[in-house]
N, CA, C and O atoms as CSV, one atom per row, in Angstrom:
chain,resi,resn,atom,element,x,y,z
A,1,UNK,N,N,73.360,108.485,72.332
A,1,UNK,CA,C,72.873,109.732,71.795
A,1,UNK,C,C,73.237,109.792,70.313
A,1,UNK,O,O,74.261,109.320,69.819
A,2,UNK,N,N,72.172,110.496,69.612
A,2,UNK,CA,C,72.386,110.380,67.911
A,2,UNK,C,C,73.060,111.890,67.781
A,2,UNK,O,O,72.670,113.002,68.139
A,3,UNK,N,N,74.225,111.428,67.119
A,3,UNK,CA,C,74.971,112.741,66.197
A,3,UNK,C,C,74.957,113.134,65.267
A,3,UNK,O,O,75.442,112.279,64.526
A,4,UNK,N,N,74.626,114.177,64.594
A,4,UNK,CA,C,74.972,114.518,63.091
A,4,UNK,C,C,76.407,115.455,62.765
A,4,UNK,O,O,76.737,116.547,63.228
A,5,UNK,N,N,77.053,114.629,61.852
A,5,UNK,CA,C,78.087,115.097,61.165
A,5,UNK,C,C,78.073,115.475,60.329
A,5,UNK,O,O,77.672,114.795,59.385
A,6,UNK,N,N,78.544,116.930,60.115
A,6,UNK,CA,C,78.112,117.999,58.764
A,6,UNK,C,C,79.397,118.018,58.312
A,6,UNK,O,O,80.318,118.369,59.050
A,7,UNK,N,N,79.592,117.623,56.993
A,7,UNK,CA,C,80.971,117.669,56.401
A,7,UNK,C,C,80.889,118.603,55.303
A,7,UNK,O,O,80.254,118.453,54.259
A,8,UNK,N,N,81.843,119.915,55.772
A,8,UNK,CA,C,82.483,120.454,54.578
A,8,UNK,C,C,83.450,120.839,53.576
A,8,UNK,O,O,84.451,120.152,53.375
A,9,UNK,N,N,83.277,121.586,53.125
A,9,UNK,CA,C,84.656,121.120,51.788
A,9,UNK,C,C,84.273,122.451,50.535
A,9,UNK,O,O,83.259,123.089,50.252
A,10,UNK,N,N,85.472,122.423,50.107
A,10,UNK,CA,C,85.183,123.749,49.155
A,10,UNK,C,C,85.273,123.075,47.956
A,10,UNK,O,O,86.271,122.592,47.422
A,11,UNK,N,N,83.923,123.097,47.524
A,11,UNK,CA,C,83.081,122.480,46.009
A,11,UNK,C,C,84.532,123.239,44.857
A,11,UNK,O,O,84.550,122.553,43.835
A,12,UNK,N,N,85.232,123.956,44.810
A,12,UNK,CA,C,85.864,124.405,43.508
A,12,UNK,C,C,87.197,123.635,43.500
A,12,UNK,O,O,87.759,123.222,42.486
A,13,UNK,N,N,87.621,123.500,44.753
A,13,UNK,CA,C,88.958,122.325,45.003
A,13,UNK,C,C,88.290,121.115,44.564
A,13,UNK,O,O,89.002,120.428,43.832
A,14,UNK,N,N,86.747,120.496,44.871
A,14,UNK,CA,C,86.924,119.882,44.454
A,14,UNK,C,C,86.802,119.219,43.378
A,14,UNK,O,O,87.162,118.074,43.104
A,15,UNK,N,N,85.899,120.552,42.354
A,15,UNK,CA,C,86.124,120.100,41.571
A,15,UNK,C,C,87.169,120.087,40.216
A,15,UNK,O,O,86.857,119.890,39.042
A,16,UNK,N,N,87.878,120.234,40.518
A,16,UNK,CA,C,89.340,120.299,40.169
A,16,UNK,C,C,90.530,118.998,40.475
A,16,UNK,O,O,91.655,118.894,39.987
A,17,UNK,N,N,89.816,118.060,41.478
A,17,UNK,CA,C,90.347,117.279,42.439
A,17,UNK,C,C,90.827,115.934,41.612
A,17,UNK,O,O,89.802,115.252,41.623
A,18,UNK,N,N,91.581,115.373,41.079
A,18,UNK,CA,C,92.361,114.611,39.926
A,18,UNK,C,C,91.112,113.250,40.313
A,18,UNK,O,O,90.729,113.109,41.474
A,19,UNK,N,N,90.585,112.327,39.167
A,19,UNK,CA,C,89.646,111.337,39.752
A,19,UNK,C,C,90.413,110.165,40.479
A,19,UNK,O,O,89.782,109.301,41.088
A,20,UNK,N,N,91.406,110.158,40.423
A,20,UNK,CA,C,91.508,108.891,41.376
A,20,UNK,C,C,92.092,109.494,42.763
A,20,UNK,O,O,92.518,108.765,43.658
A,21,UNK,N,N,92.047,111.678,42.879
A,21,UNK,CA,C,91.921,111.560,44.515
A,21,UNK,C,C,90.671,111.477,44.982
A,21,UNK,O,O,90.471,111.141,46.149
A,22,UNK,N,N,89.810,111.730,44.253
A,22,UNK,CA,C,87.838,111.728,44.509
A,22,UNK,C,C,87.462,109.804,45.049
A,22,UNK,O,O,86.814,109.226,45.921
A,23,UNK,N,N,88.310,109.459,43.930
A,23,UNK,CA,C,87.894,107.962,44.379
A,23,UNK,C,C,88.614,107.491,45.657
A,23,UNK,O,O,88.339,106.402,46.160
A,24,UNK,N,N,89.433,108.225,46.118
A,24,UNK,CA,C,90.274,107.432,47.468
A,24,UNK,C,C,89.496,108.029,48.407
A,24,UNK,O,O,89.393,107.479,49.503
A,25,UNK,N,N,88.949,109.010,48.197
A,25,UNK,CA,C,87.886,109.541,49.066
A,25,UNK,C,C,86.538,109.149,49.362
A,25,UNK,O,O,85.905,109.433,50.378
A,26,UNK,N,N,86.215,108.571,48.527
A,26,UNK,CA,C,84.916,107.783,48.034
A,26,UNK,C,C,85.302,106.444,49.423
A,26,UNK,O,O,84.840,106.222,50.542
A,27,UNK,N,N,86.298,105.865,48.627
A,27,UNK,CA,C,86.851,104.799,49.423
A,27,UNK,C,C,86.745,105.054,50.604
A,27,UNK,O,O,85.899,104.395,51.207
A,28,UNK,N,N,87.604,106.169,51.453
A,28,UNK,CA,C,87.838,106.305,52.763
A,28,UNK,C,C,86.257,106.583,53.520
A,28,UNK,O,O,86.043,106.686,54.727
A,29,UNK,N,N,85.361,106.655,52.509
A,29,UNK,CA,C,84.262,107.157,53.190
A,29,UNK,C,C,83.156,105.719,53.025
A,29,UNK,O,O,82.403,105.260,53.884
A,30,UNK,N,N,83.344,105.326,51.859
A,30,UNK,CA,C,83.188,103.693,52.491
A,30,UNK,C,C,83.400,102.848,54.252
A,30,UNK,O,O,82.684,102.341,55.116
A,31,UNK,N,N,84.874,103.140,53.997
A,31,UNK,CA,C,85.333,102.309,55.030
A,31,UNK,C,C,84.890,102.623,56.136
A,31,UNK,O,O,84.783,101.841,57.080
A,32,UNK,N,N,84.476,104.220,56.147
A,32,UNK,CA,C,84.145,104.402,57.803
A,32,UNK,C,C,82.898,104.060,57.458
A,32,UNK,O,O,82.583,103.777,58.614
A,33,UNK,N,N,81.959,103.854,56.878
A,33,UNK,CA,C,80.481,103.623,56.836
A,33,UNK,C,C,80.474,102.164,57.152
A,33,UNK,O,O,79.559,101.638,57.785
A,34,UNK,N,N,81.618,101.460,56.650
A,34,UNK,CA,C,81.406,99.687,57.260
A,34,UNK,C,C,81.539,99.704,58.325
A,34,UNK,O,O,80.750,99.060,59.017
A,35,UNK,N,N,82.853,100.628,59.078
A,35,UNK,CA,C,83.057,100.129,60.063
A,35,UNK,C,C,81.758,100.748,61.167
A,35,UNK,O,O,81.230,100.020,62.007
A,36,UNK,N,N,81.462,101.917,61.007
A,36,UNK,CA,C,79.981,102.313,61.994
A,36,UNK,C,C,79.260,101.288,61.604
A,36,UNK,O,O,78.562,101.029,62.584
A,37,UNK,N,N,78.983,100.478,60.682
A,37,UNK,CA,C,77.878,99.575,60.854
A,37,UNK,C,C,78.136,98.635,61.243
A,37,UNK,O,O,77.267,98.176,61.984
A,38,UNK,N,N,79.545,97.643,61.024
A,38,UNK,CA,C,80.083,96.778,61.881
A,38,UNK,C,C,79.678,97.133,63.709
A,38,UNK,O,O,78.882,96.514,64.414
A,39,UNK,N,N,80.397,98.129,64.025
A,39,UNK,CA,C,79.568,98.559,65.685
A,39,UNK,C,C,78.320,98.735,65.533
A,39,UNK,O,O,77.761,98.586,66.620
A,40,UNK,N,N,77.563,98.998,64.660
A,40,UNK,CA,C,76.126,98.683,65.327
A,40,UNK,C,C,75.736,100.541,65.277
A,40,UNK,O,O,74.796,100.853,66.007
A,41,UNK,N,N,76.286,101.505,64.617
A,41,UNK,CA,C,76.248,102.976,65.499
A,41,UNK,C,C,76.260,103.753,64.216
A,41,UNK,O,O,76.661,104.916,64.281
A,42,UNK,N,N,75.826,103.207,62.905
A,42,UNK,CA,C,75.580,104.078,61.481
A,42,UNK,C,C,74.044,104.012,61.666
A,42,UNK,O,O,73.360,102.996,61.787
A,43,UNK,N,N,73.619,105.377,61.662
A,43,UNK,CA,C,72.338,105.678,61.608
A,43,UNK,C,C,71.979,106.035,59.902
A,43,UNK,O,O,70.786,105.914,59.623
A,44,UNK,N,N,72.821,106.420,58.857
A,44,UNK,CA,C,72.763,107.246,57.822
A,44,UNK,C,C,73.870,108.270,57.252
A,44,UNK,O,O,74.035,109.252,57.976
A,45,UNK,N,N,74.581,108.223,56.203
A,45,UNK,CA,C,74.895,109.348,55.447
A,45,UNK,C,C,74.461,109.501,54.043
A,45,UNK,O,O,73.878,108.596,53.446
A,46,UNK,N,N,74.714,110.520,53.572
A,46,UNK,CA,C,74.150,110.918,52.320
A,46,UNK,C,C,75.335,112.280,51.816
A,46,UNK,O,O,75.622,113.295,52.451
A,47,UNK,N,N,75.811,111.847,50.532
A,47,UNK,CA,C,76.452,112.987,49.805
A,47,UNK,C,C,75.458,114.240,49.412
A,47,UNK,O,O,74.453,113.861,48.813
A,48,UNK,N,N,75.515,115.178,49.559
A,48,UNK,CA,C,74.630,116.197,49.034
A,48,UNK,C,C,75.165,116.733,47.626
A,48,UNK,O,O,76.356,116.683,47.317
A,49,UNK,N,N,74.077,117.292,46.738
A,49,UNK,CA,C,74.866,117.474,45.189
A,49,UNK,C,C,75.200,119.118,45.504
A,49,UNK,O,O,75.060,119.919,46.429
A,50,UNK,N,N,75.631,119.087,44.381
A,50,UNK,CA,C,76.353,120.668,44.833
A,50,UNK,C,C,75.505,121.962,45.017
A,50,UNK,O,O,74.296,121.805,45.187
A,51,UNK,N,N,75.965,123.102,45.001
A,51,UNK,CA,C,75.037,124.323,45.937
A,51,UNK,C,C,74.447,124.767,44.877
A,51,UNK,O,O,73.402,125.418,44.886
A,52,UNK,N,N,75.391,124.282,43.417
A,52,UNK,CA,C,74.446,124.788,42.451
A,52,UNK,C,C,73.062,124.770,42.119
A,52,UNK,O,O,72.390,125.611,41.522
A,53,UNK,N,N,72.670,123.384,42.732
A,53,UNK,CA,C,71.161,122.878,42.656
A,53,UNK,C,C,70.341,123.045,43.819
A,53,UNK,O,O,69.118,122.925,43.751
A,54,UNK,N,N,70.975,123.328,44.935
A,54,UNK,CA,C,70.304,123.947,46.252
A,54,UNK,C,C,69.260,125.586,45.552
A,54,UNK,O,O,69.425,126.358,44.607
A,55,UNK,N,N,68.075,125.426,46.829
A,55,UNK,CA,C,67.018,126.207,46.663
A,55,UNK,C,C,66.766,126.570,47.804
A,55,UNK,O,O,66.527,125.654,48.591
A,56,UNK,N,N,66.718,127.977,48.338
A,56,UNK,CA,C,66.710,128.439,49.707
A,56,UNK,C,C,65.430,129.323,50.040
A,56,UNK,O,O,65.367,130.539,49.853
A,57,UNK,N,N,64.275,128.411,50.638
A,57,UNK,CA,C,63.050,129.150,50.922
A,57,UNK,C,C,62.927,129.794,52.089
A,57,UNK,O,O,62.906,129.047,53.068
A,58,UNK,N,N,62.810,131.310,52.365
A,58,UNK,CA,C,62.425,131.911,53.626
A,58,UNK,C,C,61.083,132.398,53.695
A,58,UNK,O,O,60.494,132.515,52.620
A,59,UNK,N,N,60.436,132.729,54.832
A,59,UNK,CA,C,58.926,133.446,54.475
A,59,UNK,C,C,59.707,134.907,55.770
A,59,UNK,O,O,60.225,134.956,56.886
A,60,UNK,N,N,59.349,135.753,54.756
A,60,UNK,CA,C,59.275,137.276,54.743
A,60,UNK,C,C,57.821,138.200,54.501
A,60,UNK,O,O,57.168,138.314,53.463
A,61,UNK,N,N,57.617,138.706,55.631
A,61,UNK,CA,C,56.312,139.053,55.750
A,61,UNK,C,C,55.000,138.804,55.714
A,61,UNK,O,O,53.966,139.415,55.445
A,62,UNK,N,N,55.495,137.193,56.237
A,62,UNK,CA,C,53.882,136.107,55.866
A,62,UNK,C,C,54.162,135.494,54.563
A,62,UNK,O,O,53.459,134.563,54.168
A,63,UNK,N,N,55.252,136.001,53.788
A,63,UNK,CA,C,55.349,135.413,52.208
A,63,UNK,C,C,56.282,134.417,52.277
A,63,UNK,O,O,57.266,134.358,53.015
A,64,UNK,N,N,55.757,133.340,51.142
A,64,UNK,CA,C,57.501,132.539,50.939
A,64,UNK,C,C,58.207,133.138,49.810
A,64,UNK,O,O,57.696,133.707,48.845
A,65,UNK,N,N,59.653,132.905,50.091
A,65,UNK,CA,C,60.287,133.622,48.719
A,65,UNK,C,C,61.328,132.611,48.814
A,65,UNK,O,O,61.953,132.258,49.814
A,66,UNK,N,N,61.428,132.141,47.436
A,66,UNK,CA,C,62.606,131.078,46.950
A,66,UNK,C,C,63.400,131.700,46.137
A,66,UNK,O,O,62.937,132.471,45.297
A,67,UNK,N,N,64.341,131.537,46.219
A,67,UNK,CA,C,66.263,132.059,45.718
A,67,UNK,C,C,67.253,130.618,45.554
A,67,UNK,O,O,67.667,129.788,46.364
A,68,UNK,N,N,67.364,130.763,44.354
A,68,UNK,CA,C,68.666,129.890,43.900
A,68,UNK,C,C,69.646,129.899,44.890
A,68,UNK,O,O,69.896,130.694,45.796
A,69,UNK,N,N,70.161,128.824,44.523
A,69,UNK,CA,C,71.161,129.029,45.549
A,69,UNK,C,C,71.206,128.192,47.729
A,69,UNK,O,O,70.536,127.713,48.643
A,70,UNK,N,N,72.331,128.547,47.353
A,70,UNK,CA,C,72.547,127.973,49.536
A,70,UNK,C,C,72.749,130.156,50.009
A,70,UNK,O,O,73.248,131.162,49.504
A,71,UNK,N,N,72.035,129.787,51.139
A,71,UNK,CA,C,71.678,130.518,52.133
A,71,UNK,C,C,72.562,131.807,52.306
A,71,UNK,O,O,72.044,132.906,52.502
A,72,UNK,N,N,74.102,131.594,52.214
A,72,UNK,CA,C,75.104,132.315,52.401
A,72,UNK,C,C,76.606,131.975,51.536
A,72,UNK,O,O,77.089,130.882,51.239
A,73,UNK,N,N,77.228,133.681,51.214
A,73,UNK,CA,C,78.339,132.747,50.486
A,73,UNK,C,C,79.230,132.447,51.519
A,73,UNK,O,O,79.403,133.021,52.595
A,74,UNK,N,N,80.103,130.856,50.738
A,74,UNK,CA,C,81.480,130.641,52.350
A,74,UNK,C,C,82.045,130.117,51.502
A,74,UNK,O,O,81.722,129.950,50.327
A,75,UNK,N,N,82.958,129.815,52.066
A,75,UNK,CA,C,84.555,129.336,51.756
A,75,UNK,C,C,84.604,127.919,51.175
A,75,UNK,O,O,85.209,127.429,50.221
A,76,UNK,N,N,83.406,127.238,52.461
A,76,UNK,CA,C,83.234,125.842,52.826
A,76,UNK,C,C,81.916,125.671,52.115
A,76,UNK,O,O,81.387,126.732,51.787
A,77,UNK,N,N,81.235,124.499,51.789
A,77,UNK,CA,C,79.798,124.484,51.431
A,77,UNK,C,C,79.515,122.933,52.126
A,77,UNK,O,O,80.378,122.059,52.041
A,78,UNK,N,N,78.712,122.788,52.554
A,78,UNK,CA,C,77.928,121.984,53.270
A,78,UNK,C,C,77.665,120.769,52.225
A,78,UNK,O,O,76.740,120.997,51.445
A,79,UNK,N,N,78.575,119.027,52.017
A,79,UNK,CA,C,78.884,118.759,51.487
A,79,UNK,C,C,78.096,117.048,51.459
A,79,UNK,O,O,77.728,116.355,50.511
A,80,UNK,N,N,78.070,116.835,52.845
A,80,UNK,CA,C,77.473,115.644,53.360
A,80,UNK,C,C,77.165,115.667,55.075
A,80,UNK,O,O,77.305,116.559,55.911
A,81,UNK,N,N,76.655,114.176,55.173
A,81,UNK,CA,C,76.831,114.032,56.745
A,81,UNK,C,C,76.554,112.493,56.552
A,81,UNK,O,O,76.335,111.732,55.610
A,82,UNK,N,N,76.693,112.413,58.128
A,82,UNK,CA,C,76.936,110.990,58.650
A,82,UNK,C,C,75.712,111.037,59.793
A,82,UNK,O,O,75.095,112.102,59.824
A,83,UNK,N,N,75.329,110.081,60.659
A,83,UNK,CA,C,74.256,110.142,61.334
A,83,UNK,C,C,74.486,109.139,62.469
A,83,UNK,O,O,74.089,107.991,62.275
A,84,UNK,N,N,74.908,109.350,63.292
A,84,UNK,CA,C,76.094,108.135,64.100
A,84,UNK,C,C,74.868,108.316,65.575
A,84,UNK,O,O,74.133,109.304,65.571
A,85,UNK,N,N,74.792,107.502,66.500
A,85,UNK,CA,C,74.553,106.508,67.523
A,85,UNK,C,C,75.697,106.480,68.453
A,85,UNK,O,O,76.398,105.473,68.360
A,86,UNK,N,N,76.081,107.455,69.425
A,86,UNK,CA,C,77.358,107.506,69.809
A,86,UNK,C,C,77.471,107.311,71.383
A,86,UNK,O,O,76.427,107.768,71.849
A,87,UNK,N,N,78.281,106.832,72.407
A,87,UNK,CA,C,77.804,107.152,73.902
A,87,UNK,C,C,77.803,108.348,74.139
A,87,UNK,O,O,76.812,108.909,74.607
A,88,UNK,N,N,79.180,109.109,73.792
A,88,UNK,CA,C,79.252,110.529,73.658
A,88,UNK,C,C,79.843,111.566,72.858
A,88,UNK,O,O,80.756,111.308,72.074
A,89,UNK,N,N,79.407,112.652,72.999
A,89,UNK,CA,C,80.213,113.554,72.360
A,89,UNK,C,C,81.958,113.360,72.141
A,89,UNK,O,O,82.540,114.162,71.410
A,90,UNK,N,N,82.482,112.599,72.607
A,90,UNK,CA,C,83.870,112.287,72.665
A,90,UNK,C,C,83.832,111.002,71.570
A,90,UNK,O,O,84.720,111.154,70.731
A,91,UNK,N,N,83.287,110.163,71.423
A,91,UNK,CA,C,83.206,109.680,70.516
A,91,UNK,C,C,82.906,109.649,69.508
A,91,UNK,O,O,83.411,108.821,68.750
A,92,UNK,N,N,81.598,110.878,68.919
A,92,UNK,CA,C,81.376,111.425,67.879
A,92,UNK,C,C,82.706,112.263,67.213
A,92,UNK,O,O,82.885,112.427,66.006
A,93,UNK,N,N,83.547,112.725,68.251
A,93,UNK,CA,C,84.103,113.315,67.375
A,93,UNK,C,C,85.451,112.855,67.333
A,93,UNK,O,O,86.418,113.573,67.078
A,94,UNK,N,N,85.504,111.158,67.691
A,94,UNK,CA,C,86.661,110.701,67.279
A,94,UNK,C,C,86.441,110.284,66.004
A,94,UNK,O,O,87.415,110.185,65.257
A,95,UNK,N,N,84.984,109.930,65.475
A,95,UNK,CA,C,84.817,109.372,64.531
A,95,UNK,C,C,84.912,110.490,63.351
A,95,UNK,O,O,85.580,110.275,62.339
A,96,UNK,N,N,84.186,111.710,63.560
A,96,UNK,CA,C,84.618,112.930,62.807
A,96,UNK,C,C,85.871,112.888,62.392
A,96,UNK,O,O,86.011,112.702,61.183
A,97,UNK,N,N,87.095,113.037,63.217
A,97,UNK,CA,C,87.995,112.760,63.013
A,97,UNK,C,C,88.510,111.742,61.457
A,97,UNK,O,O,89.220,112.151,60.539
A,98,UNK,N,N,87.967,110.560,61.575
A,98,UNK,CA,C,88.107,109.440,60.742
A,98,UNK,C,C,87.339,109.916,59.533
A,98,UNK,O,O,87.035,108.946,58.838
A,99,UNK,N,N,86.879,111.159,58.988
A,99,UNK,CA,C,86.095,111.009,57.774
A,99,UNK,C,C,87.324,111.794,56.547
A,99,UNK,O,O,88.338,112.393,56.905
A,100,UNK,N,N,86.979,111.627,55.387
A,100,UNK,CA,C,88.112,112.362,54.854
A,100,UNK,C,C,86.922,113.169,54.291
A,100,UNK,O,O,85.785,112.982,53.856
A,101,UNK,N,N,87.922,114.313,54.567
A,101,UNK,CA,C,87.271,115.599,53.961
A,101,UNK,C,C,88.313,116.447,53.255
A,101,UNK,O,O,88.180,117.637,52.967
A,102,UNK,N,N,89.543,115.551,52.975
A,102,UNK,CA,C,90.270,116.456,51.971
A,102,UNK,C,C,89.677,116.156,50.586
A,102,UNK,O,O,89.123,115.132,50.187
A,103,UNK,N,N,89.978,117.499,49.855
A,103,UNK,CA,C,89.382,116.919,47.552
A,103,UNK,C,C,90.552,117.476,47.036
A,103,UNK,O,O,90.132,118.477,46.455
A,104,UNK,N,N,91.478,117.451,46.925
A,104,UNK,CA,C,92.198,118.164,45.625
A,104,UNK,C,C,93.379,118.890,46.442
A,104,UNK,O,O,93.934,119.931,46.090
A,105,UNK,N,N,93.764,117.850,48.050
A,105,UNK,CA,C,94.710,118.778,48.644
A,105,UNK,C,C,94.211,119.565,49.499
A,105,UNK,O,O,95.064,119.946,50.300
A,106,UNK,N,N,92.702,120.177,49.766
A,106,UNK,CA,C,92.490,121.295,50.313
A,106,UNK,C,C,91.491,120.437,51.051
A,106,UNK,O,O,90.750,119.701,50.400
A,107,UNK,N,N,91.404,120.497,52.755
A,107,UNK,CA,C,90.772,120.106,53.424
A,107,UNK,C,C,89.845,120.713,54.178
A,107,UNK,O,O,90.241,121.835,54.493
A,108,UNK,N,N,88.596,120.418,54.679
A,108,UNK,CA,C,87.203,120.692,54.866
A,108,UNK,C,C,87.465,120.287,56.232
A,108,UNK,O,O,88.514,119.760,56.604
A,109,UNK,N,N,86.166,120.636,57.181
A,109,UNK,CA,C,86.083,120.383,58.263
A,109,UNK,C,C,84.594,119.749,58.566
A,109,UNK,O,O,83.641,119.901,57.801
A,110,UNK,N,N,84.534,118.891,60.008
A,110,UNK,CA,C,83.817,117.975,59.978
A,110,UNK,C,C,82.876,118.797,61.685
A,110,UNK,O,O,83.445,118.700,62.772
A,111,UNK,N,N,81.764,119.370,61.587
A,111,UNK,CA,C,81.084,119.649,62.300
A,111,UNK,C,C,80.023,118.742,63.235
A,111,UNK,O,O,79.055,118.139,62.773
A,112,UNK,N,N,80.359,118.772,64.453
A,112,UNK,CA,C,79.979,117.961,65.476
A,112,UNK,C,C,78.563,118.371,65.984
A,112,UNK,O,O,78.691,119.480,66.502
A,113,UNK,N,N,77.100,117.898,66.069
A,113,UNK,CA,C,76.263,118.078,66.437
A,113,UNK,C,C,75.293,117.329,66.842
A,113,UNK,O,O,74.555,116.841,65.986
A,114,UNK,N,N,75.071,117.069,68.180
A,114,UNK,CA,C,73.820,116.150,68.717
A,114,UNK,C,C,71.948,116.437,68.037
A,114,UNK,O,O,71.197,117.363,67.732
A,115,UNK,N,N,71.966,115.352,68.085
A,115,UNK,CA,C,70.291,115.491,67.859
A,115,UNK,C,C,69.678,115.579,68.698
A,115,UNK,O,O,69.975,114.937,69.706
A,116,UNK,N,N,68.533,116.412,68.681
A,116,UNK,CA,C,67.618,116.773,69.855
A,116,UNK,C,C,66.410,115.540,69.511
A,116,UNK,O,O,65.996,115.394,68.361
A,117,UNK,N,N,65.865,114.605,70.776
A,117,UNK,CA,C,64.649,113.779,70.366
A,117,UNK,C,C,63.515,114.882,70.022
A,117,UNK,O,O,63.318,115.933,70.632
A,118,UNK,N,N,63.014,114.523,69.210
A,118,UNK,CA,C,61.488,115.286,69.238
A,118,UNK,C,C,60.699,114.789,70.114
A,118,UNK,O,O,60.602,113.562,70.100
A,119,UNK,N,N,59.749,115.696,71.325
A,119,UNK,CA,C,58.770,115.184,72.074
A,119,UNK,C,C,57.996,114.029,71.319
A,119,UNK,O,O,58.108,113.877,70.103
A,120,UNK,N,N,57.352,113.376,71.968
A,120,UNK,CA,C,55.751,113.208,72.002
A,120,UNK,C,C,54.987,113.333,71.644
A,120,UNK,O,O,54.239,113.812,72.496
A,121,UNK,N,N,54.221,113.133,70.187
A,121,UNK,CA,C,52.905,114.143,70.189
A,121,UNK,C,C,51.548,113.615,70.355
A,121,UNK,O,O,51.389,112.520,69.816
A,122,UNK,N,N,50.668,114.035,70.876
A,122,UNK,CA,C,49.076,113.296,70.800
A,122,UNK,C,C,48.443,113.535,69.869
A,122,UNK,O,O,47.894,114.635,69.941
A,123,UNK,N,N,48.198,112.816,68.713
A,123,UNK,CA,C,47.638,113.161,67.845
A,123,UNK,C,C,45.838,112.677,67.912
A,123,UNK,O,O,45.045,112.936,67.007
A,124,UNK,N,N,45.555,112.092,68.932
A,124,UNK,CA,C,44.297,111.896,69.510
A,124,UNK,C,C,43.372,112.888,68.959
A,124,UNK,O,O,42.783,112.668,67.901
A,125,UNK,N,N,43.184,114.185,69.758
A,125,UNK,CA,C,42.880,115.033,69.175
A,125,UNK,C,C,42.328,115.718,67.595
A,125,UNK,O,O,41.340,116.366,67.251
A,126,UNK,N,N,43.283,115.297,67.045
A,126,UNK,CA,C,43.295,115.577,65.157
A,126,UNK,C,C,42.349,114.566,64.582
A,126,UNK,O,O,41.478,114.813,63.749
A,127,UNK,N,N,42.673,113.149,65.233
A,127,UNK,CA,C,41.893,112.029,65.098
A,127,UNK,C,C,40.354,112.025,64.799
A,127,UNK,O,O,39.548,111.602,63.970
A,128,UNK,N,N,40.447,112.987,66.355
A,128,UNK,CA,C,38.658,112.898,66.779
A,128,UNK,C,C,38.173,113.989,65.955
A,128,UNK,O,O,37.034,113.814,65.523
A,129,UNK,N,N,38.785,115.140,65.606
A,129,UNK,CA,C,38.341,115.949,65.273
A,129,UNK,C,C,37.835,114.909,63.313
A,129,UNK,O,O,36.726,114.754,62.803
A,130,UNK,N,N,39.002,114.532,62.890
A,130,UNK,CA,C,39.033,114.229,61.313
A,130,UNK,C,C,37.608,113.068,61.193
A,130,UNK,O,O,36.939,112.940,60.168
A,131,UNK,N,N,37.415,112.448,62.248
A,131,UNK,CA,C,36.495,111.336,61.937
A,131,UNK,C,C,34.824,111.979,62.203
A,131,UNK,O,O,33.752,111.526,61.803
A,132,UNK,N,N,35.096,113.096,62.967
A,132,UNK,CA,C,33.845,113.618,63.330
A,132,UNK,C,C,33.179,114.352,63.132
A,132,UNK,O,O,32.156,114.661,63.744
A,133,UNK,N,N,33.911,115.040,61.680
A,133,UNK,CA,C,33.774,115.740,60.846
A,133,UNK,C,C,32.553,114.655,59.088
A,133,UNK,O,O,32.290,115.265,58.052
């Protein structure tokens, strides 16, 4: 089963965070990315840039409306993830475990979540319609 790991962390610790603790972090987040791929069970991670550059579109009354900014203020901000291949939930979150999510002394937490497969779709249909047009 595929997991996603939402890692957060409070963007002002870190950025404050001395550069060679950013780089041991860098590092530690290396190492777990070799070692999920050594097992065979790294699907993907990706650092996200900060909330400053986040853009939050809702549609309100049939409308879209875009706002600077992430969604809600928090403590924590939504920082990265990992994309793991796991047998189970017990193992996703041993590996959670293994990510560093401290910056500057102040530590973040690592959110555990399965992926749902997406059905099926027949796109047959769309097909016949697009060519027969």
């Amino acid at each position: 089963m595929r997991y996603m790991l939402l890692i957060y962390t409070r963007e002002d610790e870190q950025a404050r965070a001395s550069r060679q603790a950013m780089d041991q972090v860098r590092e530690d987040h290396w190492a777990v990315m070799e070692e999920t791929r050594a097992k065979g069970i790294f699907q993907g991670a990706e650092p996200l840039a900060p909330t400053t550059t986040a853009t939050t579109v809702r549609r309100q009354n049939g409308k879209t409306v875009v706002t600077d900014g992430p969604f809600a203020e928090t403590k924590e901000q939504l920082a990265g993830y990992y994309i793991l291949e796991c047998k189970d939930q017990d193992e996703a979150i041993a590996w959670a475990a293994r990510i560093p999510t401290g910056c500057g002394g102040v530590e973040g937490c690592v959110e555990v979540r399965a992926l749902r497969d997406l059905p099926a779709r027949d796109h047959s249909e769309v097909r016949e319609r697009q060519y027969s047009a």
